[in-house]
N, C-alpha and C positions, 0 to 999 in steps of 0.2 A: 679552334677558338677556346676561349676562357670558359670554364664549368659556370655556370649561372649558379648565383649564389637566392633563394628562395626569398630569403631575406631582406633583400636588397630595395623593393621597388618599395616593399611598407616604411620599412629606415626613411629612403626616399619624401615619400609622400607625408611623413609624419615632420622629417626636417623641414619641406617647404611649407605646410602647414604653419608651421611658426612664425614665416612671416608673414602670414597673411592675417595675423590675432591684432587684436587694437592693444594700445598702450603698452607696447613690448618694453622691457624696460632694459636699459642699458648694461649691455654683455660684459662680462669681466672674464679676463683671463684666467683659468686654472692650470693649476700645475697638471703636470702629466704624471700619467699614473706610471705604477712598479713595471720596472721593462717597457714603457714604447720607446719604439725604435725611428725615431721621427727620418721625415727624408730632408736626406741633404746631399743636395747639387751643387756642382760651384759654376758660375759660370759659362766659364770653357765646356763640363761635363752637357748645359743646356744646348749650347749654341750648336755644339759635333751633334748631338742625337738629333735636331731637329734639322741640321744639315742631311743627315743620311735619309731621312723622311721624305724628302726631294716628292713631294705633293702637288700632282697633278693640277692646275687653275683653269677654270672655266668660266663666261663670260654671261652666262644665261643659262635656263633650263635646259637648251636643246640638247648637249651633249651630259645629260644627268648622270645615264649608265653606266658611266666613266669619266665622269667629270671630277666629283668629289670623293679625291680617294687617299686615304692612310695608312702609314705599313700595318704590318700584321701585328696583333698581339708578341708571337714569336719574337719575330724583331728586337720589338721594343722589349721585351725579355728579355734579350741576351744584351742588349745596350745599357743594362742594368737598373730598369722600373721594374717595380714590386709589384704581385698582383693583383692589390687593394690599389696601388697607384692606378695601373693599366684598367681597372675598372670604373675608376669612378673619370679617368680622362677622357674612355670611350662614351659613357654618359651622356658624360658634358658636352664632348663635340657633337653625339647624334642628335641631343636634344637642341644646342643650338641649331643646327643645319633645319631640324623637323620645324620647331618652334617659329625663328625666326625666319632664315633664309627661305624656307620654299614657301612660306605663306605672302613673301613679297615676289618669288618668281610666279606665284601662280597664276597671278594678273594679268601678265601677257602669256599666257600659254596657248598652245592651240590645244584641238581637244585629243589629241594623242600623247602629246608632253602631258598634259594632267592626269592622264593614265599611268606614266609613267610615275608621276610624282605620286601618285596614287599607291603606286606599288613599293615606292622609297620609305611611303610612313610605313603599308602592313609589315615589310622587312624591318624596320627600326623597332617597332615593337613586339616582332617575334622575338629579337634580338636579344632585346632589354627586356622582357618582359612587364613593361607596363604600358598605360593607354595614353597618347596624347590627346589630352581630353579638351577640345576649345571651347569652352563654357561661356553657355550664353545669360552671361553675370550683365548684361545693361542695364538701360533702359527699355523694357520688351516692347515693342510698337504698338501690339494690340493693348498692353496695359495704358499705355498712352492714350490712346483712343478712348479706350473705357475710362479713363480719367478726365478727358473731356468732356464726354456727356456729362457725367456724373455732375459735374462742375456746373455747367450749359443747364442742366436741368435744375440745379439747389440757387442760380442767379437766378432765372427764371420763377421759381418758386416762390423768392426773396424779395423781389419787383413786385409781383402778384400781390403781397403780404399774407401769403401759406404758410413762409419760414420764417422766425423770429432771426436768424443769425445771418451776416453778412461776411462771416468769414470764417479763420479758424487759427487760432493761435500754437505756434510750432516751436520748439528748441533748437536752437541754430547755435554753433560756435559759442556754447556757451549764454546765451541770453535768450529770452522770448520775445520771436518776432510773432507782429499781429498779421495777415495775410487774407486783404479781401478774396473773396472770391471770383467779383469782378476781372481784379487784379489777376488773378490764376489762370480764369477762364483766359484772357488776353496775351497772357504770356505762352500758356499753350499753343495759341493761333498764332503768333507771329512766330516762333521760334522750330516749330514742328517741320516745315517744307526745308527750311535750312538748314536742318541736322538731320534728318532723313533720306531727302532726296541723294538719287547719286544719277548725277548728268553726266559722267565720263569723261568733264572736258577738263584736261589737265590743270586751265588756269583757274577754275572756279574758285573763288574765295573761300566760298565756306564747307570745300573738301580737305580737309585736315590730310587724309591718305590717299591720295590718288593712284599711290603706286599698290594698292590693295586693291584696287576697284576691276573687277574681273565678267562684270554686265553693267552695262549702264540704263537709264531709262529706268532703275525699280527702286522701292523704296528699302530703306534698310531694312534687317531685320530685328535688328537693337540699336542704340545707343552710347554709345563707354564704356563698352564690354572690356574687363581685362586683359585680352586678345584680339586687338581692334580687326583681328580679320572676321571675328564672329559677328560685327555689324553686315559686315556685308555680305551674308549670305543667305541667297533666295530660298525664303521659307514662304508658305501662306497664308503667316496671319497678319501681315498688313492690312489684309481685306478684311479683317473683323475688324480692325480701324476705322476700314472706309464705311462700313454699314453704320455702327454705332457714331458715329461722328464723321459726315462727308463733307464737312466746311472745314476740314483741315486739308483736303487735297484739292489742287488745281486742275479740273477739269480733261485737259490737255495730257498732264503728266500722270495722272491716274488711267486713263485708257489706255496709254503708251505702258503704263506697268502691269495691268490686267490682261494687255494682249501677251507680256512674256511669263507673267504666269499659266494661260491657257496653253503656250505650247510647249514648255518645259515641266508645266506639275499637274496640270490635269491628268490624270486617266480615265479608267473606263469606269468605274467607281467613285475612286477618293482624289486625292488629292497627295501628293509627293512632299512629305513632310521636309524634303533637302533638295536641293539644286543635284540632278542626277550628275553635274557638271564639275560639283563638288569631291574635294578631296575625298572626304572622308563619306561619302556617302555608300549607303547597302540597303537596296531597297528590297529585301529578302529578313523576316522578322522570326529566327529559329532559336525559341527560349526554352527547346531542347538541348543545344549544341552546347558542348561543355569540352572545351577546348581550351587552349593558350592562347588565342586571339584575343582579345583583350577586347576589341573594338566589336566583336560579333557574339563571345561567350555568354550564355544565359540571357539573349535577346537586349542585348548590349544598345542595340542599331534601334530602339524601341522610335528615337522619334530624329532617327537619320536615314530617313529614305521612303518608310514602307507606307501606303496610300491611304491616307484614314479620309474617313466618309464626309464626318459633319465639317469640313475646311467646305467642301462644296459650296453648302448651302452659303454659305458669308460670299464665296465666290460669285456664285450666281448672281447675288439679293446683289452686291457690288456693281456688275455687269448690266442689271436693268436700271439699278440709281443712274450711272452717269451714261448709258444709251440712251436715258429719256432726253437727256440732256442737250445729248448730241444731235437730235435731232432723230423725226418719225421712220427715217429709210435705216438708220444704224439701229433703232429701238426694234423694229419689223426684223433685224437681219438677225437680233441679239436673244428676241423671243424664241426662234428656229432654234438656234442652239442650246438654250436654255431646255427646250423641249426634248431636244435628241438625247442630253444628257441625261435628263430624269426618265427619260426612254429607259436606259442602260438601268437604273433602279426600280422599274416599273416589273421591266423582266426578271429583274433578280425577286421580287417580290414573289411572286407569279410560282419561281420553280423551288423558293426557299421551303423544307420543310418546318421554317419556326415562322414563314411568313412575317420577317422583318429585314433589318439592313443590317452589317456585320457590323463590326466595331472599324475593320480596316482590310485589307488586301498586300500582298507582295505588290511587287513591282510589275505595271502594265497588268493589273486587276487581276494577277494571278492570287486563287484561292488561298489564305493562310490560315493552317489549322491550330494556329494557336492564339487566332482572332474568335473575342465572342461574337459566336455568329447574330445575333440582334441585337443591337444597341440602341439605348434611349437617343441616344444624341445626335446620331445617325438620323433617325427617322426627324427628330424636332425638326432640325435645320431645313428639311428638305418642305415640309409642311411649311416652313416661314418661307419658302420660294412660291409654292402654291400659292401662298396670302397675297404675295407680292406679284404675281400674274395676274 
């Protein structure tokens, strides 16, 4: 393989960067500097080299291992690409394949393909030496949530005659629009279930990407994220949503999403900050480890996988709101479990020598020594489950 060039992923990261700045202004051509030796193909030269390449096609994830395959750097060497060509070409194709194609194969995968694809990004980025990072730029759910009350509370206030203002005036496109609160509050409630939810069912209308949709029954984890695959994937702070604002979920389909967060992110402790299910997930938190991994170096994985505390409490307080709801035999069944769980904090209380709650745990409540072992936030939430008993 090609010597890895050090320099390569900053150049990278700093080029992309550029388009992401506002007001870019329009590129002009520069001459080329003393001696570059630009590349020049003709034709006939493209068509023979990518004939020889005779590249394996695959139909789906299943055959991954060998499905998506390209000659060797070698190869393409002696067919006469250059070695800045051959690098930035391999780039281009792993990060298309990482980027786009497996975050739409992932969706139907069973949970051994996703292992597999699992193993396709850590190899791409040992490779390449950089992180395919799927950033979660949206809409964040729980900030939604906490935007509704907020909202729900300063109309409420305004009605009362507490608040003098009824709205709040904002810069849009150039102009100031006035924006009741009213107004906000109601657009938040009608729009939230329909940009959120994700039913699974291919025809739904107002599923933009279906072919991302990789669990059905739960609520996104954002909204318009750069990366539409970062909507969908199971975090648990919807359920701070649900607490600070439960007139944005339907009854129905909030208990249907709480039941698959109990068995996919509960643990014994906290809470599973990623869908174990997940690509990229590493529910192991080591801000020791100083390696080339890109995706685990210096506790990289901080909030991809490993079990932190206070998600609980919102979980819980979530679990006895819409159990009352459901009715006294689910409320009696939701109590039990509620209890078993703070069981599991009770005893950790009990044998901690700081007599508190950590900050978070590895995977399956295993001890992480580079969690602080008592945390404010840990113990609050758990106190607001107490309230809520």
């Amino acid at each position: 393989m090609l010597a890895r060039d050090p320099s390569l992923p900053d150049a990278l990261n700093k080029f992309c960067a550029h388009f992401e700045e506002p007001n870019i202004p329009l590129s002009t051509r520069l001459p080329p500097p003393p001696g570059d030796m630009p590349l020049c193909m003709t034709t006939a030269d493209l068509r023979k080299t990518l004939q020889e390449m005779n590249p394996h096609k695959t139909a789906g994830p299943g055959n991954i291992t060998s499905a998506q395959q390209v000659r060797s750097p070698e190869e393409l060497w002696k067919a006469g690409l250059g070695n800045s060509v051959l690098r930035s070409f391999y780039y281009c194709v792993v990060e298309s394949i990482v980027c786009t194609c497996i975050t739409v194969w992932h969706g139907s995968c069973t949970a051994v393909e996703r292992m597999a694809l699992q193993r396709v990004v850590k190899a791409a980025q040992r490779t390449l030496g950089v992180f395919y990072c799927f950033r979660r730029d949206g809409a964040a759910v729980e900030i939604v949530g906490l935007s509704k009350s907020a909202v729900s509370w300063l109309v409420e206030l305004q009605s009362k005659g507490l608040f003098p203002y009824d709205g709040v005036k904002v810069h849009r496109d150039g102009t100031d629009v006035f924006i009741l609160y009213t107004e906000w509050n109601k657009q938040l409630q009608q729009s939230f279930e329909v940009e959120f939810w994700v039913s699974g069912d291919s025809q739904d209308p107002n599923e933009k990407h279906p072919d991302l949709v990789h669990k059905k029954g739960i609520y996104k984890d954002s909204y318009g994220a750069s990366n539409p695959w970062c909507d969908y994937q199971l975090r648990p702070n919807f359920t701070i949503a649900m607490v600070v604002a439960p007139e944005l979920f339907t009854l129905e389909r909030a208990w249907k999403a709480l039941e698959i967060a109990e068995k996919k992110l509960l643990g014994p402790l906290g809470m599973k900050t990623l869908d174990p299910d997940d690509m990229v997930y590493c529910g192991v938190y080591d801000n020791a480890l100083d390696n080339d991994n890109y995706n685990l170096a210096k506790g990289f994985n901080y909030h991809q996988g490993p079990e932190w505390l206070w998600p609980v409490g919102y979980f819980l307080r979530a679990k006895l709101y819409f159990a009352k709801k459901l009715g006294e035999e689910t409320y009696s069944k939701t109590v039990i479990l509620v209890k078993n769980v703070l069981s599991q904090h009770y005893t950790h209380l009990e044998r901690s020598p700081w007599k508190g709650l950590p900050e978070l745990t590895n995977e399956n409540g295993q001890h992480c020594p580079f969690s602080c072992e008592t945390q404010a936030w840990s113990l609050a939430t758990v106190l607001e489950v107490l309230h809520d008993l």
